[in-house]
C-alpha positions in Angstrom: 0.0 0.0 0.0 1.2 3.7 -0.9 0.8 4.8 3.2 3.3 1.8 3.7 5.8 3.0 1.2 5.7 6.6 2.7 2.6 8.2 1.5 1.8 11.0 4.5 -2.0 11.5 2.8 -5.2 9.6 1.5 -4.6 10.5 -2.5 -6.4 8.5 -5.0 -8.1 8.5 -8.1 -11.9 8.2 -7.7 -14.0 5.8 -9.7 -17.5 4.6 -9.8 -16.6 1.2 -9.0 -14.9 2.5 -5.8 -18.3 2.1 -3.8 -19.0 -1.6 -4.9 -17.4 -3.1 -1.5 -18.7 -0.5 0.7 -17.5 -3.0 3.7 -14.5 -3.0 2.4 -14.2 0.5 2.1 -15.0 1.5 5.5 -12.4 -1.1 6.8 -9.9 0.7 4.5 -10.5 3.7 5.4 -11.6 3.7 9.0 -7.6 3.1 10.6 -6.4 5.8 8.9 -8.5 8.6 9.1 -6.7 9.7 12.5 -3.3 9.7 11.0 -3.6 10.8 7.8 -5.6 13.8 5.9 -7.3 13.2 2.2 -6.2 14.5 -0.5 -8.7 13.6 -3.4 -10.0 15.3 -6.5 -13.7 13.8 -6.3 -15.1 15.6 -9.2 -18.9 14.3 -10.1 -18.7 11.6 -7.6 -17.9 13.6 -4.6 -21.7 13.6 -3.3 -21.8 9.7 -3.2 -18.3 9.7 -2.0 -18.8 12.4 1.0 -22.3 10.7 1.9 -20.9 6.8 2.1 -17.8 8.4 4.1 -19.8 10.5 6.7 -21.9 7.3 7.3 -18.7 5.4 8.1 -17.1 7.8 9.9 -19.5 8.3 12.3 -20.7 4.6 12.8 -16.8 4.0 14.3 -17.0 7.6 15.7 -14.2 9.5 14.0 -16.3 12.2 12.2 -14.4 14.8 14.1 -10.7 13.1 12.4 -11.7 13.3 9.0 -9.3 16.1 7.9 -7.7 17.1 4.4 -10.1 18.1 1.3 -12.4 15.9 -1.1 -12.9 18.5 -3.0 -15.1 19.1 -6.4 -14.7 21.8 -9.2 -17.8 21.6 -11.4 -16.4 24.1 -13.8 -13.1 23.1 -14.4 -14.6 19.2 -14.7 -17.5 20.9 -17.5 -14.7 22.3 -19.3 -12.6 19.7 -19.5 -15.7 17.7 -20.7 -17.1 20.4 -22.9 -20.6 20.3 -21.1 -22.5 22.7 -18.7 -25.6 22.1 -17.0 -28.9 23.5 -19.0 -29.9 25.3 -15.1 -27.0 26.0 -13.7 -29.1 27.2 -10.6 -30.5 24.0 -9.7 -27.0 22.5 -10.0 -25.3 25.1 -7.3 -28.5 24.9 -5.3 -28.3 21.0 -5.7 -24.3 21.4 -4.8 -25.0 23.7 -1.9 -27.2 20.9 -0.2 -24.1 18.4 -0.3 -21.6 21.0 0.9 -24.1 21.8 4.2 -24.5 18.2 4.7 -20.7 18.0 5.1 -19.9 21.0 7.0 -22.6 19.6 9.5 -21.1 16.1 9.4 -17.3 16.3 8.4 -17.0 19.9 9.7 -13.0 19.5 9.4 -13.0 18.5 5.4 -12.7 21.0 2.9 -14.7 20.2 -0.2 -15.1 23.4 -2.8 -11.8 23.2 -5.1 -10.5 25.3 -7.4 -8.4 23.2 -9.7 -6.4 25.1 -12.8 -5.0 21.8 -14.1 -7.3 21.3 -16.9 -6.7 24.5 -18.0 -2.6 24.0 -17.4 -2.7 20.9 -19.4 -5.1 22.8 -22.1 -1.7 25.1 -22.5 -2.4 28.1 -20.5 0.3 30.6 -19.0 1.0 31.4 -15.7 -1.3 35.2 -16.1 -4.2 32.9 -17.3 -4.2 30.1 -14.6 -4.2 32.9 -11.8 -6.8 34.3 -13.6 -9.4 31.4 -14.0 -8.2 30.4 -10.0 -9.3 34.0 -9.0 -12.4 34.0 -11.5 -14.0 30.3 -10.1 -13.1 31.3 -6.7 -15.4 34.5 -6.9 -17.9 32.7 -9.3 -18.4 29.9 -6.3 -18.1 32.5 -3.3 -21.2 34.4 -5.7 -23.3 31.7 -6.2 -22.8 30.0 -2.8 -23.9 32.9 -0.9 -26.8 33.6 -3.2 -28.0 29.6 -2.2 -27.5 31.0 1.6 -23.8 29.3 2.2 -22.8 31.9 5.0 -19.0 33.5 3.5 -17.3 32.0 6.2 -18.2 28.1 5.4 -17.2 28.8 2.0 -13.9 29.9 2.9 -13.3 27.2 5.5 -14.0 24.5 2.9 -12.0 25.8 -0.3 -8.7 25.0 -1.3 -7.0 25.4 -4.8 -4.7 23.5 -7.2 -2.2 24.5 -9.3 0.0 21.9 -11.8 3.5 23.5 -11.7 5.3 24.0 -15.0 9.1 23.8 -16.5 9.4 27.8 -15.6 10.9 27.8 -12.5 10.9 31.1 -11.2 7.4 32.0 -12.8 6.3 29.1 -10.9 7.0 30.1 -7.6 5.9 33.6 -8.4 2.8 32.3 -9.8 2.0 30.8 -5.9 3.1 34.0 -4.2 0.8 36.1 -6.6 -1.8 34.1 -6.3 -2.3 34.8 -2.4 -1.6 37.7 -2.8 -4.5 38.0 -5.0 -7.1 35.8 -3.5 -6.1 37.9 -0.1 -7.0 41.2 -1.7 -10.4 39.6 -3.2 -11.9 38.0 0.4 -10.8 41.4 2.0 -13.3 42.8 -0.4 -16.1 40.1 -0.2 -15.3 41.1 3.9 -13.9 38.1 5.4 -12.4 37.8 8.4 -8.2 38.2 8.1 -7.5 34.5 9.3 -10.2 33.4 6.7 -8.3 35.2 3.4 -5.7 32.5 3.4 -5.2 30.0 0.3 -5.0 26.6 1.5 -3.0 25.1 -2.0 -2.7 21.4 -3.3 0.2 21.1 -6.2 1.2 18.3 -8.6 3.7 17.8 -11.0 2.5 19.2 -14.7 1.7 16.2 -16.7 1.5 19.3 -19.6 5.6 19.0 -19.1 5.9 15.0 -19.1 7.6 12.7 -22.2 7.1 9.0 -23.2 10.6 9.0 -25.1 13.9 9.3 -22.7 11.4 9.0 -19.2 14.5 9.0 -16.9 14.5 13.0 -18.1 11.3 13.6 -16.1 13.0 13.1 -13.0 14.8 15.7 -13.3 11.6 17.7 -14.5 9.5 17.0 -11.6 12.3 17.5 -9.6 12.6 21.2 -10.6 8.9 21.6 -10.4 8.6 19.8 -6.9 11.0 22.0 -5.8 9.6 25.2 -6.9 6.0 24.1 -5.4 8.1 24.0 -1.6 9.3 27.0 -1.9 6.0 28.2 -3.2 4.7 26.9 -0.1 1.9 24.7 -0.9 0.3 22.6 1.7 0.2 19.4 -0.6 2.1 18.2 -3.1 1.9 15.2 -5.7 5.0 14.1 -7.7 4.2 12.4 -10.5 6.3 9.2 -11.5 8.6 9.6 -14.0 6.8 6.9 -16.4 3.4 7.2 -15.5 2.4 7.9 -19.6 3.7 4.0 -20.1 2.5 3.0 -16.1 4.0 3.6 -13.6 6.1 1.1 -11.8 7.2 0.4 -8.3 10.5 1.8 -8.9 9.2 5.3 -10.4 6.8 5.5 -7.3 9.5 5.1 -4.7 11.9 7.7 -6.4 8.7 10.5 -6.9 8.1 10.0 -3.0 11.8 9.9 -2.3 12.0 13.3 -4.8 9.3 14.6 -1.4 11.2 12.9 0.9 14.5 14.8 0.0 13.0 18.5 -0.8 10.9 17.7 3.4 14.0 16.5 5.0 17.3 17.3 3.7 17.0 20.8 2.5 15.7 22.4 5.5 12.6 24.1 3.9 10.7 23.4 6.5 13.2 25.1 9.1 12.3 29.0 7.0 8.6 30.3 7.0 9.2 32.0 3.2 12.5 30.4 1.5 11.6 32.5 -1.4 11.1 35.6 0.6 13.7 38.4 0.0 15.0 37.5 -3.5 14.3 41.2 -5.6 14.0 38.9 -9.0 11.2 36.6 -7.5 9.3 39.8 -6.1 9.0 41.8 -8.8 8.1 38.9 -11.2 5.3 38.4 -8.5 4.3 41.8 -8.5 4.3 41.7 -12.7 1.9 38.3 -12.8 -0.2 39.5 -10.0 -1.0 42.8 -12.0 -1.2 41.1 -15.3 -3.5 38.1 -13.7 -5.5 40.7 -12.4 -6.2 42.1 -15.4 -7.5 39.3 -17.2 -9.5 38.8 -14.1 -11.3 42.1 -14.9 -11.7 41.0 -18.3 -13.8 37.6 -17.1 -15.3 39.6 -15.0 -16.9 42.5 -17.2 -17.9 39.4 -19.5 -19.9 38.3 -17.1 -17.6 35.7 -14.8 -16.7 32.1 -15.7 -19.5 30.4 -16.8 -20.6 33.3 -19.5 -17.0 33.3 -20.8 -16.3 29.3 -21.3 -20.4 29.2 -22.4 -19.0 31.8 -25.0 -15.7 30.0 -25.9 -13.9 33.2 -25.1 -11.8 31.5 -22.9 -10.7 28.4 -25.1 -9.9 30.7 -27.9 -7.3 32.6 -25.2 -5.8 29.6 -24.4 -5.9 27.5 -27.8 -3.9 31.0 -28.5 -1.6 30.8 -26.3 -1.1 26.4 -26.6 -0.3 27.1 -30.6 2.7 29.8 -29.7 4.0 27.2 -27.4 3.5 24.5 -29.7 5.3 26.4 -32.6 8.2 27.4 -30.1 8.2 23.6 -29.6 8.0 22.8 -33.7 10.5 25.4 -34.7 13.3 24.1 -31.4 13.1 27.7 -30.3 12.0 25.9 -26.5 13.4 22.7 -26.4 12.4 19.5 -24.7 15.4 17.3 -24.3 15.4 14.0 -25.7 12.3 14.8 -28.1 12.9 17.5 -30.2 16.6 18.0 -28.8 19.1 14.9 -27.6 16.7 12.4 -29.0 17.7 8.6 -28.6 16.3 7.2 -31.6 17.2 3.9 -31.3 15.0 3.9 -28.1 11.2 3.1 -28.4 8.4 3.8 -26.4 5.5 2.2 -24.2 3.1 4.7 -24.2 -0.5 3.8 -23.2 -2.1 6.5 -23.0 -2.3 10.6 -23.8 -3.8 13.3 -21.5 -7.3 13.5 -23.7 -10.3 14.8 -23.0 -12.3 12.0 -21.9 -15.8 12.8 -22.8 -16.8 11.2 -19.6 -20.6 10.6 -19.4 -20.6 10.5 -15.5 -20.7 14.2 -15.9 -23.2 15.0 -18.3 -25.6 12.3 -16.6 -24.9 14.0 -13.2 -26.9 17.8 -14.1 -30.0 17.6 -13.3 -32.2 18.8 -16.5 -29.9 17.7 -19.0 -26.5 19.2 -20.3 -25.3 22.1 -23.4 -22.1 21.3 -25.2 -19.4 23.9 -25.0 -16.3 23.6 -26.7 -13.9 21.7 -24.5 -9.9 22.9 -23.4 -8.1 20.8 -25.6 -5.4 19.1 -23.6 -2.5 17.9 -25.1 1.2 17.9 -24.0 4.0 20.2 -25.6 6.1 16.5 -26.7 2.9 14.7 -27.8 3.4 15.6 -31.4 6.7 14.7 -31.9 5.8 11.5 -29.7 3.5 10.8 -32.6 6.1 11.4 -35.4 8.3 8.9 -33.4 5.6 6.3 -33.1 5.4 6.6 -36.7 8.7 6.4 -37.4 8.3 2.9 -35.5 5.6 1.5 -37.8 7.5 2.2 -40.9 10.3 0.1 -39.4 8.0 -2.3 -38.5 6.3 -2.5 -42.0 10.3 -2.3 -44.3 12.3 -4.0 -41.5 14.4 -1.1 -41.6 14.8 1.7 -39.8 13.4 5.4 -41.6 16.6 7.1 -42.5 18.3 10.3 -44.3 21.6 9.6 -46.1 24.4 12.3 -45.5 26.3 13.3 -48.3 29.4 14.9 -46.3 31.0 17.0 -48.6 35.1 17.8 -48.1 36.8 17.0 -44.9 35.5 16.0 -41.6 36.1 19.4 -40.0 34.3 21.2 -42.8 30.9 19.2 -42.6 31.1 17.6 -39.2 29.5 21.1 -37.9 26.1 20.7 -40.2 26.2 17.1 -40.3 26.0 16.6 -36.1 23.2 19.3 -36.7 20.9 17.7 -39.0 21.4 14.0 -36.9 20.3 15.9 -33.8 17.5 17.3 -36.1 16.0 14.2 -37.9 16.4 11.9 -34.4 13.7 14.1 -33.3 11.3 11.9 -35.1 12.7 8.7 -35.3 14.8 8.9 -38.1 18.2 7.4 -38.5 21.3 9.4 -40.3 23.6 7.2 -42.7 26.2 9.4 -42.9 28.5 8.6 -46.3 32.4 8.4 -46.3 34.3 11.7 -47.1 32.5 13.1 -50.3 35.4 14.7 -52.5 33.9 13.6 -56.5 30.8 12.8 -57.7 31.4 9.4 -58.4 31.8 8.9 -54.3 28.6 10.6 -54.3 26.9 9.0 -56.9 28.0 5.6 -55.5 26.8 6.7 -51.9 23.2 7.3 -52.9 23.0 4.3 -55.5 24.1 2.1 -52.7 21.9 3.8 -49.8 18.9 1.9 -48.2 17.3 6.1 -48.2 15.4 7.4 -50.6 16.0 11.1 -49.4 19.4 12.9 -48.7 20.7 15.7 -46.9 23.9 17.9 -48.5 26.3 18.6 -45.3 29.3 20.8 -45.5 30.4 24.5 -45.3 29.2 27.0 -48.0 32.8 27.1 -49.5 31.7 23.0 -50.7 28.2 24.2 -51.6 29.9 26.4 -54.2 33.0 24.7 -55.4 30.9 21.5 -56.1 27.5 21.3 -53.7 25.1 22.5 -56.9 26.5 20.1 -59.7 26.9 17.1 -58.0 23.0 17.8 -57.0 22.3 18.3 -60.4 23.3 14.9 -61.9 21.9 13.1 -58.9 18.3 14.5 -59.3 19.0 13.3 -63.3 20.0 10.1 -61.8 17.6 9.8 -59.5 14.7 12.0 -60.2 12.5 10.2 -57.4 14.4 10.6 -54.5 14.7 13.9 -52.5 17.3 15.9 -51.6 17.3 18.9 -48.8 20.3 21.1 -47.9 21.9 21.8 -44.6 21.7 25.3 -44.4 20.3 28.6 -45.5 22.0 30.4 -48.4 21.8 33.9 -49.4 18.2 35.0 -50.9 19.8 35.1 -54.9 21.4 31.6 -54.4 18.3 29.7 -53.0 16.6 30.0 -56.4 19.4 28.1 -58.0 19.1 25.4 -55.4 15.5 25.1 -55.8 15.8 24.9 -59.4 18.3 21.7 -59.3 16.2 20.2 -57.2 16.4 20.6 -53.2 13.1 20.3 -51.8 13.9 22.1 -48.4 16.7 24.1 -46.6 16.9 22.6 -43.4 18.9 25.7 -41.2 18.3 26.7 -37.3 15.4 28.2 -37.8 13.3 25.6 -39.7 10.3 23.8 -38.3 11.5 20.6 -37.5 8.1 19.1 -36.8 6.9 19.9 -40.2 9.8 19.3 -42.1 9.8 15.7 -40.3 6.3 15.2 -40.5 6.8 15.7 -44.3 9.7 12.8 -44.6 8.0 10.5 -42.6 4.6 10.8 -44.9 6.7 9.7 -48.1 8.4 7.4 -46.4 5.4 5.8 -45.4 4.3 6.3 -49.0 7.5 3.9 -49.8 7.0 1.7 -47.5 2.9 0.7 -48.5 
């Protein structure tokens, strides 16, 4: 069991078929609520969850040591799902009902959650994810209060969760504005000072994980575990470092040891703010908490959150900001080592399964009156589409019995093309395909025997511009006569007049710095696959 292997909370993923042994549940559960808090993201099940634990709790008497958060976020769960309720009234007067029922039973659980992970995973920045926290928190402090939730229950029973991202800094700066923020709205809904406080659950970003080169999201989560600490969050989850192929024992022990190490060896415990005092990290909190709280204005003249993901307002802000990450991501302007930099090609994957949108009918079948489709956040991680070149690189193996490659023709010495040549490898490995590089090309019969004898059918001119000119253009010249069905790029961008030229004899691409390597790589792969049927 997880508690057994150092687990210090009650976190697990909640399914229908978790109430088919209620007997066994209540055995489960009943020696531990004294020792250890929850920690669960309920989502639509948290009414038959709360109301089977409360029953259990007080038959063994221990209603009182029920601590922690169940908690529920209809909104982020109805955009993850692209559904709202058709009376959204009913459903937060329906919601209300559940939330008294467990203040009056399991007075020491907090239940209302505001949970920015769907919208982390969908691609948003740091400025939007304070922004939707701040915007669901006053949309449920609104409409609780207006079902006759008194302002201080609601506050006692919420607590928000963030997924913590590559940016270090930002990260902890996005934790630090984000009190800051939620202080300055509960001070003007007129709560009590020791009520404005954000109680906040983090996890790992999934948003940031790979399937290729897994041993690399150690080091990721590590970075992102630590900047959660000295964000000071209340509860963290570390994901394990191959939890997209299933995670294993192994993986499990070194996320918990990742907790383990950040609790007990670096003395963050032993400082109230670690992060307190460093001039860059306050004035990059002061900047997100003025820029969050500008797009929290914007929700908020539009009507709060339900009118602006109703109106796919929202989605369109994040898609917008997911597609200039994604192109950073295509074009190797931000890099994610060992996918679209460092990649191990020889390496394959085990990947069962993609953070999708699951189109969960639990949901929909949980509004009373029926559901309306909205247009869903679109989750997908940044490496998923390179992931998807590379598991198509694997099927054309599969189907030739030979690896997808690009044959090299390395033009002059070793130091003259080794430059280009260790560029485009590092390139093309970034989806799956291998680089045959060709012996010292000095003639064109070398090169002419080089691509004859080549198991690829598309080739890549390496070597300094001084080669490009002596020799580069007429040996590509005779081998597009020679072999008019095979296609040859060139490593490197020339000048605007001389591109014509190479365009002319026959180079499909230029592949330089700035390229996009997904599509140029997306393209190989399609005729490759084209050769291979």
């Amino acid at each position: 069991m997880s508690l057994e292997r150092g687990q210090t909370a009650l976190s697990f993923e909640l399914k229908p078929d978790f109430f088919e042994q209620k007997n066994e549940l209540a055995e489960s559960l009943k020696e531990f609520y004294a020792h250890y808090p929850f920690a669960v993201n309920a989502k639509e099940l948290q009414a038959v969850f709360l109301s089977e634990l409360a029953i259990q709790a007080k038959a063994v008497g221990r209603a009182d040591q029920v601590t922690g958060y169940i908690g529920y976020d209809p909104l982020s769960v109805m955009a993850e799902n692209g559904c709202l309720p058709v009376d959204p009234a009913q459903f937060f007067s329906d919601w209300k009902k559940d939330l008294t029922f467990v203040h009056e039973n399991l007075s020491f659980l907090r239940t209302i959650l505001i949970n920015t992970s769907s919208y982390h995973n969908g691609g948003a920045n740091a400025v939007q994810e304070l922004a939707i926290a701040l915007a669901e928190g006053a949309f449920y402090l609104q409409e609780l209060q207006e079902n006759d939730l008194e302002l201080d229950v609601i506050l006692s029973k919420m607590i928000f969760q963030f997924s913590i991202g590559a940016n270090f800094f930002m990260e902890i700066a996005k934790l630090r504005a984000a009190r800051l923020l939620w202080d300055k709205i509960t001070k003007a809904y007129g709560a009590a000072s020791e009520l404005r406080g954000m109680h906040i659950s983090a996890e790992t970003s999934a948003f940031t994980k790979t399937v290729y080169d897994p041993h690399v999201n150690i080091l990721r989560a590590g970075n992102e575990a630590f900047a959660a600490a000295l964000g000071g969050v209340q509860y963290l989850h570390v994901r394990p470092f191959d939890e997209l192929s299933g995670a294993t024992p192994f993986s499990e022990r070194v996320a918990r040891n990742t907790q383990l190490i950040l609790q007990e060896e670096t003395h963050l415990q032993a400082v109230t703010d670690p992060a307190g005092g460093s001039l860059y990290i306050e004035e990059l909190t002061k900047e997100l908490a003025k820029k969050a709280w500008e797009l929290f204005l914007q929700i908020d003249l539009q009507g709060g959150m339900l009118e602006v993901l109703k109106s796919g307002w929202l989605q369109k802000e994040i898609s917008t900001v997911a597609e200039k990450r994604k192109q950073d991501i295509f074009t190797r302007k931000q890099s994610i080592i060992g996918t679209n930099v460092y990649a191990n090609s020889e390496k394959e994957s085990n990947m069962k399964f993609f953070i999708k949108n699951k189109g969960d009918a639990v949901i929909k079948n949980s509004f009373p009156g029926g559901h309306v489709n909205i247009q869903p956040i679109k989750l997908e991680r940044l490496a998923e589409p390179f992931e998807e070149l590379r598991k198509k690189a694997e099927q054309i193996s599969k189907q030739k019995g030979v690896n997808p490659c690009l044959g090299l023709i390395c033009l002059g010495e070793l130091k003259q093309h080794k430059p280009r040549l260790d560029f485009i490898t590092g390139f093309v490995s970034a989806g799956g395909i291998e680089a045959l590089k060709s012996e010292p090309i000095h003639s064109l019969d070398s090169a002419r025997k080089f691509v004859s004898g080549s198991a690829a059918s598309q080739f890549c001119l390496c070597g300094q511009n001084e080669q490009y000119e002596e020799s580069g253009l007429e040996i590509l010249k005779v081998l597009k006569t020679e072999f008019p069905n095979f296609h040859f790029y060139l490593a490197g961008l020339p000048e605007k007049q001389e591109q014509a030229k190479w365009t002319a004899e026959g180079i499909k691409q230029f592949i330089h710095i700035k390229s996009n390597c997904y599509d140029i790589l997306s393209s190989m792969l399609a005729e490759m696959e084209a050769d291979s049927q």
